[in-house]
N, C-alpha and C positions, 0 to 999 in steps of 0.2 A: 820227134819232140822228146825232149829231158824226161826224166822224170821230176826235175823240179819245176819244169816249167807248167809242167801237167798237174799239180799240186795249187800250181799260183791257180791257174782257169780254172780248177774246181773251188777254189777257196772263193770265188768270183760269180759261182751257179747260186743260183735262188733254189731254196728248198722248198720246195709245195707243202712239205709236214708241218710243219715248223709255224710258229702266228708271226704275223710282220711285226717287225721292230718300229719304234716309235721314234718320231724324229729326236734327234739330239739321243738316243739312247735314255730319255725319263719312260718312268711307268705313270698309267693315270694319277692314281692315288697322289703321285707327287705332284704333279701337274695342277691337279685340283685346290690342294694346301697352298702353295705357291699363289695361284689366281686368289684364294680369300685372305690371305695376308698381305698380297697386292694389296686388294681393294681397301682392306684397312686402314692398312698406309695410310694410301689417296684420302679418305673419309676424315682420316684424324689430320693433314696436310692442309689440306682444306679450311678445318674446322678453325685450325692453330692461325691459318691469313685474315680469314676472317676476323677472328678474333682481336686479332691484331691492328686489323686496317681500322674496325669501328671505335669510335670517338670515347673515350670513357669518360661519364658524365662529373660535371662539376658539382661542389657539393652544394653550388645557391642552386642548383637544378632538383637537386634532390628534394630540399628543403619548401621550394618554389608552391607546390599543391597547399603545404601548413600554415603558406605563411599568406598567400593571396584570399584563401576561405575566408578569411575575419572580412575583408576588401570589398570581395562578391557579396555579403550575406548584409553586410553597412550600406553599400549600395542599391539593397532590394527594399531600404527603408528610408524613405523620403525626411530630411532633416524638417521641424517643424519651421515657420515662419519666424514664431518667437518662440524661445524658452518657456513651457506653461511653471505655474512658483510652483516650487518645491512643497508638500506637505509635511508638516513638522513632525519631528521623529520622536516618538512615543519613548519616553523614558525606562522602558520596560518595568515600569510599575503599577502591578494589577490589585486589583480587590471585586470581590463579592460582596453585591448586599440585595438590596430589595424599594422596589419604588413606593413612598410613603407620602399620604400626606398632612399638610404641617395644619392645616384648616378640616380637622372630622370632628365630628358631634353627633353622637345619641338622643334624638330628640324626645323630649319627656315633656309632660305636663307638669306645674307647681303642685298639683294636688291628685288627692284620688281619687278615681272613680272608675267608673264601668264605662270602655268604649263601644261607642254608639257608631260611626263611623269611621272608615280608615279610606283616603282619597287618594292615596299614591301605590305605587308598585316597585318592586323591583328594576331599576333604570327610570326609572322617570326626572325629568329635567325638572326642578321649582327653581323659582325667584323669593328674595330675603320676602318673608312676611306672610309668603303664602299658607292657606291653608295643609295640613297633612291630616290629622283628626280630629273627631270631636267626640268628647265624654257624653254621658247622659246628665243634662243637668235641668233635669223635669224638678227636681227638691227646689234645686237656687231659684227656680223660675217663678216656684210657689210664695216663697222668701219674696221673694222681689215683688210679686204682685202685692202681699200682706203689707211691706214697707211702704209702697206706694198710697195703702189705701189709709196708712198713719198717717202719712204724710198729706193724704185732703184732708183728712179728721183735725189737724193739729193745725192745718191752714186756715181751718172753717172758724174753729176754736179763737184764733187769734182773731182773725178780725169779726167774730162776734164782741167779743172782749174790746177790739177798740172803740166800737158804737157806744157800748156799755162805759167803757172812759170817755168818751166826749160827752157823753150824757152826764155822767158828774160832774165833771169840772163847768160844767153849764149852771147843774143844783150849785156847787160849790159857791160860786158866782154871785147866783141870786141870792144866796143863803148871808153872803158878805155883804151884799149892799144893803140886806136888810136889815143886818145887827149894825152897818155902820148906821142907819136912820131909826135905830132903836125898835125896830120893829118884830124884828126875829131873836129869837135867844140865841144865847151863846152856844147853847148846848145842841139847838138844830144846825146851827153853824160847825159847829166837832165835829157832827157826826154826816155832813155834807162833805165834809172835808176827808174825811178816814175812808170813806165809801170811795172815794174817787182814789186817794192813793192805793186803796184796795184792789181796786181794779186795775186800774195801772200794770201793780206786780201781777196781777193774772195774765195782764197780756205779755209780757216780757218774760214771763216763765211760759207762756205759750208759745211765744217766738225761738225759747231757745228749744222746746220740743221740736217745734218743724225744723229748725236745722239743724238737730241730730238727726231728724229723720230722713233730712235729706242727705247727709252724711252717710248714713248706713245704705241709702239709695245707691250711692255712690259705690260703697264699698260695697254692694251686693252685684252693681253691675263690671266690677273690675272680678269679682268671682263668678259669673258667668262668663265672662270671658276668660278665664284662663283655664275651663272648659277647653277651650279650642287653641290646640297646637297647633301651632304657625313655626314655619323654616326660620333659624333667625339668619341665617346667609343663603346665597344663591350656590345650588350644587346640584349634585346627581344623588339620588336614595340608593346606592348598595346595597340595604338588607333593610325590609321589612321584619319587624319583630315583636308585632302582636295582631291579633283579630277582635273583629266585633265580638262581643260579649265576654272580653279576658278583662281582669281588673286591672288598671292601671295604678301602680301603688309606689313611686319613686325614691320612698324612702325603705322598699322592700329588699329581700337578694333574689327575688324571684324564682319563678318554681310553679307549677300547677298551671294556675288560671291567674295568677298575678305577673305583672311584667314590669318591668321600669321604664321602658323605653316604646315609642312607637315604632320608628324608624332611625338608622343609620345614615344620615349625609355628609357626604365629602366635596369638597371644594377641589375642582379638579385642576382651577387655576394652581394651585396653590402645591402640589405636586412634585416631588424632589426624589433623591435617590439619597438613601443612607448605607453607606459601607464602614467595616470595621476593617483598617487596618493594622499592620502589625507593628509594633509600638518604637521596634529597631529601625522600623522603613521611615518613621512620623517626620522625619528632618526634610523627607523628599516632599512633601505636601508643603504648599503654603496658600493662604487666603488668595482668592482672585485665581488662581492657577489654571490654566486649558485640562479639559477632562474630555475621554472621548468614550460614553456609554453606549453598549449595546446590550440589547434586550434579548435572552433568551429564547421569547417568541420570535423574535426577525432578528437572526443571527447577519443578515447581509445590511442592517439598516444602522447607520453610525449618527448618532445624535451628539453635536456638537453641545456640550455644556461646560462648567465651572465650579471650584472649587467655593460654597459658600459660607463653612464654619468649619471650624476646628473645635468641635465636645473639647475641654480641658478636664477631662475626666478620662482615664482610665480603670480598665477592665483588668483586674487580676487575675481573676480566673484563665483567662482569655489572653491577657498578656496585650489585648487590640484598643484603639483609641476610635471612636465614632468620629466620622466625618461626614458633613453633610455638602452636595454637589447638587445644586442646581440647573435646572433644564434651561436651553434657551430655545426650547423650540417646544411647542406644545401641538399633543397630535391628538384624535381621539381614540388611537389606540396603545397609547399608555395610562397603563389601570394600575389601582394600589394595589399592591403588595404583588406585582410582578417581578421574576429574578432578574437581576441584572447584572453586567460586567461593565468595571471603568476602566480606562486603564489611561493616568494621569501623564499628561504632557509635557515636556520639556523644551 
């Protein structure tokens, strides 16, 4: 054998030393980088068909959830049967005032004296004429008994006096027919005659005695009565504003032990709201007008009422015109002088 030929079959021997070779002649390292750039590939390959193949959406699809929610939300509310009417829309015109009313009175006696009695309270309901108090009127009573007992003395008086005139004109009488048959003088005849008109004027000045007396009877019993103060309307007593044994004195300012007044009544018919408005806004108000007041106290409670005057007076100070609005609904829990808000309709 050659020597070359003996070169080629050892070029041909496996060496045991030596690490086996890798197929195709790579080393791992390479092999490995290879496989994860493979796989990338493939991943992004993929990703890119995909992408491709799926539908890209329209834009009423996009839109489709914004625009159906109004659809869904109309449909989870049942359309009424009929239209309920519309409530009319407040002009956005407010004011502040206070509930007043147009029927109060202080009730006082014509005269003075010392109260003996007081028969109401604070809140008590009267009717026109009723009692509320009474003065001491033990003086007038004494007055009035004394007038009354003139008054038999002056009656007794009188018709003693007419017995005494029919008695005369009877002398009178006989005294004539005797002087016309010459029998009686002239002079018992005068003086039958002056006696009788004598009498006469005692009685007719006696009769106008008793009907002075009765007169003053009269006017002693309209001063015991006015003793006793009586409501002159039907209302409710707000304020009590005196007690037993304070002087009642009406033409006083009161102070101490003297008072003017018994009690406060309000006529709660009668009952209204007064607000000042502002004198730029006045064109928006007119008589008859829809108002819709609510009360302080019941801020949820809307009481339908009405524009009922227009004050033609303004306030300088203030720059405001007073307008008065009337309730059309009466409740017992609206009280004077509670706050209120209107705010006028259009």
């Amino acid at each position: 054998m050659s020597t070359d030929r003996r070169d080629q079959l050892k070029s041909l021997s496996i060496d045991r030393d030596e690490a086996p070779a890798r197929p195709g002649g790579v080393s791992v390292p390479v092999l490995l980088g290879a496989m994860v750039v493979s796989a990338a590939l493939a991943g992004g390959a993929i990703w890119f068909v995909l992408r491709d193949d799926a539908p890209a959406p329209s834009p009423a699809s996009t839109t489709a959830p914004a625009q159906t929610a109004p659809a869904s939300a109309a449909g989870n509310t049942a359309a009424p049967a009929s239209p309920p009417a519309r409530a009319p829309r407040a002009s956005g015109l407010g004011a502040s005032g206070y509930v007043v009313a147009r029927r109060q009175a202080t009730v006082s006696a014509e005269i003075a004296g010392t109260i003996a009695e007081v028969l109401v309270e604070e809140g008590t309901q009267v009717e026109a004429g009723e009692v509320l108090a009474r003065l001491d009127d033990t003086r007038s009573r004494l007055d009035l008994d004394l007038i009354e007992s003139q008054i038999a003395a002056a009656d007794a008086r009188v018709r003693s006096l007419e017995f005494q005139a029919r008695e005369a004109r009877r002398v009178s009488e006989r005294a004539s027919q005797l002087f016309d048959r010459n029998i009686a003088t002239e002079a018992t005849l005068t003086a039958a005659q002056a006696q009788q008109a004598s009498l006469q004027a005692q009685r007719r000045a006696a009769q106008a005695e008793l009907d002075s007396a009765r007169v003053r009877l009269t006017s002693q019993e309209d001063l015991i009565a006015r003793h006793v103060v009586r409501a002159p309307f039907a209302g409710v007593v707000i304020a009590k504003n005196a007690q037993v044994g304070e002087i009642l004195f009406p033409g006083s300012a009161g102070g101490g032990f003297t008072r003017t007044g018994v009690a406060t009544l309000v006529d709660m018919e009668s009952l209204e709201i007064e607000v000042d408005v502002n004198e730029g806004q006045i064109q928006r108000v007119t008589p008859g007008q829809r108002v819709e007041t609510v009360l302080d106290a019941y801020p949820d409670w809307r009481i339908a009422s009405r524009v009922e005057a227009i004050i033609p007076t303004a306030d300088r100070s203030r720059a405001t015109i007073k307008v008065r609005v009337a309730l059309e609904e009466r409740d017992a829990r609206i009280l004077p002088d509670m706050a209120a808000r209107v705010t006028f309709i259009e």
